[in-house]
N, C-alpha and C positions, 0 to 999 in steps of 0.2 A: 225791431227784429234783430237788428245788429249786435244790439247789447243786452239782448238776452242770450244771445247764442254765446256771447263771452260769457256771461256769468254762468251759464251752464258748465261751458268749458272749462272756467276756473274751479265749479265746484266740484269737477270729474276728477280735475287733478289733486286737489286737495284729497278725495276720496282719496286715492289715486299712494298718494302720499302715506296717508294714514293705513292704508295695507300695507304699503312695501316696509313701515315701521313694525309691524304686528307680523311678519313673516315668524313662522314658526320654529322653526331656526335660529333665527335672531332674539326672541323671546325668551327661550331656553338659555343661552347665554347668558342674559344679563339677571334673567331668575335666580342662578344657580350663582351671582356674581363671578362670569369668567368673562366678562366683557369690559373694555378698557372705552373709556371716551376721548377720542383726540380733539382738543379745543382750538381753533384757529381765529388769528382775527377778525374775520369776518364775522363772527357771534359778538365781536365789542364795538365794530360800528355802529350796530343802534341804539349802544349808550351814549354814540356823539365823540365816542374817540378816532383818531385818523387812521386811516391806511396807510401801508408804506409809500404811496404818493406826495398822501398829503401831509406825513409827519417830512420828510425829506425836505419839501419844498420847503418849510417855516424852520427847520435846522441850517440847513443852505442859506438862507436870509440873513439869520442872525448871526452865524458865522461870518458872513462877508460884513456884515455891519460893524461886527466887536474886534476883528483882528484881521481877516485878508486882507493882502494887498490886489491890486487892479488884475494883474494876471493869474492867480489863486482862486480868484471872485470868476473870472470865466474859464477857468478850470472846471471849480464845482456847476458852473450854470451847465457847459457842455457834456458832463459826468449826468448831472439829473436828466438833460434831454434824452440820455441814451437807454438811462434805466438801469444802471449800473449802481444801486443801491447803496450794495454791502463796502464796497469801494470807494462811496462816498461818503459813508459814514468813517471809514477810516481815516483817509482825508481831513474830513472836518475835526475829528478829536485831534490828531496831528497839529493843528492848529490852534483849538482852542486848547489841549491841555484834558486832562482825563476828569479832573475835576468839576470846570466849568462846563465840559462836556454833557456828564454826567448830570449837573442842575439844570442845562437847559432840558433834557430829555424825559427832569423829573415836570418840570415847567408844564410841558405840554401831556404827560401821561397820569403824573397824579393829580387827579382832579379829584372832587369829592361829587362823584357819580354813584349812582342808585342802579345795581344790577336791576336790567328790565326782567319784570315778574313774566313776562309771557313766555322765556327763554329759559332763565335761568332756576326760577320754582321749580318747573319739571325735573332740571338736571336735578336737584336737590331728591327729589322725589322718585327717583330711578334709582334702584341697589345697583349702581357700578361698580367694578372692583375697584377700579381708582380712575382716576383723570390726570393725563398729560397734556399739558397746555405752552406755546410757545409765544405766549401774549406776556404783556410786562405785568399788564393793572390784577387789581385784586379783585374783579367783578366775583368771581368764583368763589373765591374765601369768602367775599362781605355777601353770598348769597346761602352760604352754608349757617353763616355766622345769623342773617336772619330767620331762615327757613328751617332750620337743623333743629333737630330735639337733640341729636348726638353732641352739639359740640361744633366747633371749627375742627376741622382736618390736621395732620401734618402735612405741610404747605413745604418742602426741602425744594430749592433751583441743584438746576443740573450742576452747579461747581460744589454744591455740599452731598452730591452721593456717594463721596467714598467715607462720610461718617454715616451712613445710613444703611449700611448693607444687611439690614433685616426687615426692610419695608414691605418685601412680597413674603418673605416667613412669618410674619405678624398678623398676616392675612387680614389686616386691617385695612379699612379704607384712606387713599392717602388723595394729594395734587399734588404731582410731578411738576415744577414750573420750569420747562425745560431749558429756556433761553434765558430765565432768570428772571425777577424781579423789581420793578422799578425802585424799592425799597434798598436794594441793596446795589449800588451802584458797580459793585465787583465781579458782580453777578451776570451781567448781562451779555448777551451774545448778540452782538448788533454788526458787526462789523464783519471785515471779509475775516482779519486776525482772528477774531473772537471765531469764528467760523473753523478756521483753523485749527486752530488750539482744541475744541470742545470735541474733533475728529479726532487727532493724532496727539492728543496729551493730556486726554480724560477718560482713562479707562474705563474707571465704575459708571460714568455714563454710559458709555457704546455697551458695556456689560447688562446695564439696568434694560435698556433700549434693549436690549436682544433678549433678554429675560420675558420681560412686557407681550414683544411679538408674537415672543413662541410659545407662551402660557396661554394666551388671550384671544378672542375676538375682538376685532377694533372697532367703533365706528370713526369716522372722520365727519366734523361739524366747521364749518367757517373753514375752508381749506382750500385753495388752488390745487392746491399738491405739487407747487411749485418749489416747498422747501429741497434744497440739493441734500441735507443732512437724511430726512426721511426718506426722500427718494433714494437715494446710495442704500439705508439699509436695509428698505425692503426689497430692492433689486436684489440684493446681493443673500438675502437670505430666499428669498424667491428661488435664486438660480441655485441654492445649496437643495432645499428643502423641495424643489421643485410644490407641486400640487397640494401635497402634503401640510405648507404651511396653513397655520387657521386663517379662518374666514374675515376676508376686511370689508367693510362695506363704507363709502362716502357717498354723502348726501352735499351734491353741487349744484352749483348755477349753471345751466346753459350749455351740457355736454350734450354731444351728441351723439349718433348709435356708435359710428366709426371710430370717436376718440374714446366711447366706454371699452368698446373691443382692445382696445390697445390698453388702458391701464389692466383693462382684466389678466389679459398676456401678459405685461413688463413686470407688472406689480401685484397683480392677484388681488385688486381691488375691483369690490360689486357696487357699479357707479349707480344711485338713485338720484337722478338725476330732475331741473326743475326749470322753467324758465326765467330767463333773467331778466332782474328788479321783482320776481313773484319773494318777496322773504319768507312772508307770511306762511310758507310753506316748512319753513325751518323748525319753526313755532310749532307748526301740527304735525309735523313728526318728531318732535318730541315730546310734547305734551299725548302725543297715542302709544308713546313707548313706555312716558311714566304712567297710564291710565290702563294698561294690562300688564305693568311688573311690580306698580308701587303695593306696598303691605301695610298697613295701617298699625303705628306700634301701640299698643294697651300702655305702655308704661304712660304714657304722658297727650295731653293735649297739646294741639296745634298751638304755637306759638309761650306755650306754657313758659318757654323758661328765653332769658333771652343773654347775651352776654353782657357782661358788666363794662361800662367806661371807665376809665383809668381818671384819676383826680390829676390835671395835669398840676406840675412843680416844675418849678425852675430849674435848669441843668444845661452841662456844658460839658458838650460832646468834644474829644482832644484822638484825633486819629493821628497814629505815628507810623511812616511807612519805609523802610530802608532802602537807598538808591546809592549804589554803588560806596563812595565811603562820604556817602552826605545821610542825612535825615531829612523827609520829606514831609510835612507837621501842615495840617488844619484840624482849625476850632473853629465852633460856634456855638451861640446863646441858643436853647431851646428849651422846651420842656418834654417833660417824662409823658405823654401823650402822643410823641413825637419824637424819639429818641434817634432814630436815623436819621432828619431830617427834611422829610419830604418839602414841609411848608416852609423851607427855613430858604430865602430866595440867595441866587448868589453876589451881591452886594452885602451881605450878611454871614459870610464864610471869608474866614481870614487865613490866608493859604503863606505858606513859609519855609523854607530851607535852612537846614544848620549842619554842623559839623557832625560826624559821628561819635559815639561814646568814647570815650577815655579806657577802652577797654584792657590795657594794660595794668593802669592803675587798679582797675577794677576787679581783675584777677588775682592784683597783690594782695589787694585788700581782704578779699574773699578767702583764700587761701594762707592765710595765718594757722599758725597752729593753734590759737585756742578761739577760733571761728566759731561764733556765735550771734544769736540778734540778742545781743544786748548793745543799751541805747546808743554806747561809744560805734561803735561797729555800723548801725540803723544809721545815724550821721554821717560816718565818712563815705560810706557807698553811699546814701540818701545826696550828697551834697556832689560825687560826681556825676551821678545822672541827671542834677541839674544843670551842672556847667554847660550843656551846647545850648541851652535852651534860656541861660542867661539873656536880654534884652529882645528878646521875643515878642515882648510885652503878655503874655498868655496870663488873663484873670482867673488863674486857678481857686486863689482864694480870695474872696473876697466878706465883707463889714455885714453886721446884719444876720437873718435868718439863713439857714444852711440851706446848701444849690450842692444836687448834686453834682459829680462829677464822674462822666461813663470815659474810659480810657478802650479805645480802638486803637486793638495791638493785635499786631498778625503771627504767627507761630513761629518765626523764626527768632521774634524779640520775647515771647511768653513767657519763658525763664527769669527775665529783669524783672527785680521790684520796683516797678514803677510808682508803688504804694511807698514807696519809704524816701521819693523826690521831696527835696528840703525846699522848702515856698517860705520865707522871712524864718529861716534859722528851726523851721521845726517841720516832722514830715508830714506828707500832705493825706497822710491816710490819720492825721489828728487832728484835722482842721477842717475836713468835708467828709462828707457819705460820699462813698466812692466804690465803683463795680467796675467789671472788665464785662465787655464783649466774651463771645465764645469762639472763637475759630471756627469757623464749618458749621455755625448754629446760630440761631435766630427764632425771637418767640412764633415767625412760622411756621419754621420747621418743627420745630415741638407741637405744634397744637394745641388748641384750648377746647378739650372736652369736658363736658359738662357731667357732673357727679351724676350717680345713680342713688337708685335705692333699693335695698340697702348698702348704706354707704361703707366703703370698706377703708380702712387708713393701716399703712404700714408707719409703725412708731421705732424710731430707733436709738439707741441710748448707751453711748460709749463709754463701758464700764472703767476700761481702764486710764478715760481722762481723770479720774477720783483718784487715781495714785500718786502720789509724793514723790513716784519715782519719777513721773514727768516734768518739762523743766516749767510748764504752766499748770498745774490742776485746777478742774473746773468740779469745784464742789457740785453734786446733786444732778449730776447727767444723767446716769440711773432712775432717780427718783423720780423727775418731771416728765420723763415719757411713760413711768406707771398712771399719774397721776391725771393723763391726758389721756391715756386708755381709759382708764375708769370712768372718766367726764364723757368720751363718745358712744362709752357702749351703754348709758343711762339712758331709760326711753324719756321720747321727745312727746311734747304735745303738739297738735296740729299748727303749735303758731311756730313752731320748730325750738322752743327755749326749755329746756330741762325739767321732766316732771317732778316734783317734789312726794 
């Protein structure tokens, strides 16, 4: 009798669940896409990744293992008993250094985990307008990336939204990764500093955020609502906008009538509320939200198209970072599968300090009056920009088949040719394949959408590199992009290869 009465119970609230998903109201939002999804970590525990308990506790460890001393080590133990998180995260990079910081927290968060289908399908299948999420992993991208007929997303972290400033005039669907990306160790807002900083010395974020608010219905999924960042700004746009602002709705653990009253007042948040350890409940209000908004698209079948794997190659990542008048330099072996390094462990990153550039010289040289890149000129700058970097040991070039070489340079050094660094008397942009990083961009932030049909290609073809009067001309610019028109717009046969 006992457990029947629960399992009724449980299926009442499941019920329960899937109405207050199907509110009319809320429906209408996410139909018409003016609804935002807030993603919290609590949606990535049941991929098996940790809470802010349990990632702390095994950062704390291994920080007092690799470099505390005996009173540092009960520092941080006395810091974690209290729950002072973000403070002890500072603490421990302190410690360890930003780098090694940074690999252990790739250690524990990049794992190669399989977004759960029961969570994460729906999101895929619900027209959001976009999703902001303050988790590190990619559960989100790698569920678009199998679920999606569109494409992966643009994926931009909150430090790259002041090159993004048309994300909501694109009206396109994006993932805001607010606190950043485990991918990108620069990224991340972990710390009380980081915390700091992403308030008072990130404006296109607080801008983007305040944009999001007051265009949008929210929901909130995996959330406390314990973040200080959120709570300040919908407090604070609450007390501006009073009533007025749109509708927010959070689906929690274990609130009850007294403390929904209360976010509804501070925060203007409509708590749907569920009992705690029930998750199961998470799942079926989202899977009843995507099950009355999803649209079924004609262009293509389920699963039709999938994204391509990259052929991993050999390459060697050289990130150069300026600190005061030194140079701050790590490298590491990886490959082009992996170009940021997740899997690259840190026994395997070789971290280093040198002088700063010769920049006087550097300006002499520059500033000649008959300044040019010809070859004399490509040497004498190529050879001072190697001088700090002299006994380094750095295998830029190395015997054998070509290894690329990706140079991580940050915007204040973007100007140097780093391409023209003399490696055994000749420059290194002649001896490897070699690219730059982008400042503020990442192949997340771009997205990888997947072509349609029909396929549309913009060709373009710089007439006037053909002139004589440039100090290079490139024969047949013009001609190869007619010639590339002509070859896309011949129709295809079914196996997609050119009808004759």
């Amino acid at each position: 009798m006992g457990k029947g009465n629960a399992l009724s119970s449980t299926t009442n609230l499941t019920g329960a669940i899937r109405e207050a998903a199907c509110r009319p109201a809320l429906l209408s939002y996410v139909r018409e896409r003016r609804c935002v999804l807030f993603v919290g970590a609590g949606l990535s525990r049941a991929a098996g990744y940790p809470g802010w308990r349990e990632l702390m506790e095994t950062v704390v460890q291994k920080t007092i293992e690799a470099a505390a001393t005996g009173s540092e080590g009960s520092e941080l133990t006395a810091l974690l008993t209290t729950g002072k998180y973000a403070e002890l995260a500072d603490q421990c990079r302190e410690i360890l250094g930003r780098s090694r910081f940074a690999a252990l927290l790739r250690a524990e968060l990049a794992k190669p985990v399989s977004p759960p289908e029961v969570t994460h399908l729906p999101i895929v299948q619900t027209p959001y307008a976009a999703i902001v999420t303050t988790n590190f992993d990619t559960l989100l991208e790698d569920a678009y990336a199998l679920w999606s007929n569109e494409g992966v997303p643009k994926c931009p972290t909150g430090a790259q939204l002041g090159r993004h400033g048309t994300l909501l005039l694109d009206n396109a669907f994006f993932i805001l990764k607010a606190h950043g990306t485990i991918h990108d160790a620069a990224s991340l807002v972990f710390t009380s500093e980081d915390y700091r900083a992403i308030i008072h010395a990130n404006p296109a974020f607080q801008s983007m955020m305040a944009a999001i608010l007051l265009s949008h219905a929210v929901i909130f999924i995996g959330y406390s609502l314990n973040d200080v960042n959120f709570r300040l700004l919908l407090e604070n746009q609450l007390s501006v906008f009073g009533t007025q602002a749109p509708p927010r709705y959070a689906l929690m653990e274990g609130v009850g009538p007294l403390e929904s009253q209360i976010l509804r007042r501070t925060a203007g948040i409509e708590v749907i509320s569920y009992p705690r350890g029930e998750h199961g409940n998470v799942a079926a209000f989202l899977s009843a939200l995507a099950s009355a908004t999803h649209v079924k698209s004609a262009c293509y079948a389920p699963h039709a198209t999938v994204i391509r794997k990259r052929t991993p190659l050999p390459a060697l990542r050289l990130a150069i970072r300026p600190r005061e008048a030194m140079l701050d330099v790590e490298w590491f072996e990886t490959t082009t599968d992996d170009l940021e390094g997740v899997r690259v462990s840190l026994d395997r990153r070789v971290m280093g300090s040198t002088t700063s550039l010769p920049w006087a010289e550097m300006f002499k040289a520059a500033s000649g009056p008959t300044i040019s890149s010809s070859p004399a000129i490509i040497h004498k700058i190529g050879s001072l920009i190697e001088r700090p970097f002299q006994g380094l040991g750095i295998p830029l070039a190395v015997d054998g088949d070509p290894r690329l070489v990706m140079l991580d340079i940050p915007h204040e050094l973007a100007a140097i040719p780093w391409e023209w660094m003399q490696v055994h008397g000749r420059p290194l942009c002649m001896q490897a394949p070699l690219c730059r990083t982008v400042p503020g961009f990442n192949d997340a932030s771009r997205g990888r959408p997947f072509f349609h049909s029909p396929l549309r290609v913009l060709l373009i073809g710089d007439a006037l590199a053909e002139s004589r009067q440039t100090r290079h001309p490139l024969p047949g610019t013009r001609m190869k992009p007619g010639k590339s028109a002509n070859s896309s717009a011949r129709p295809r046969s079914p196996t997609g290869s050119p009808c004759c």
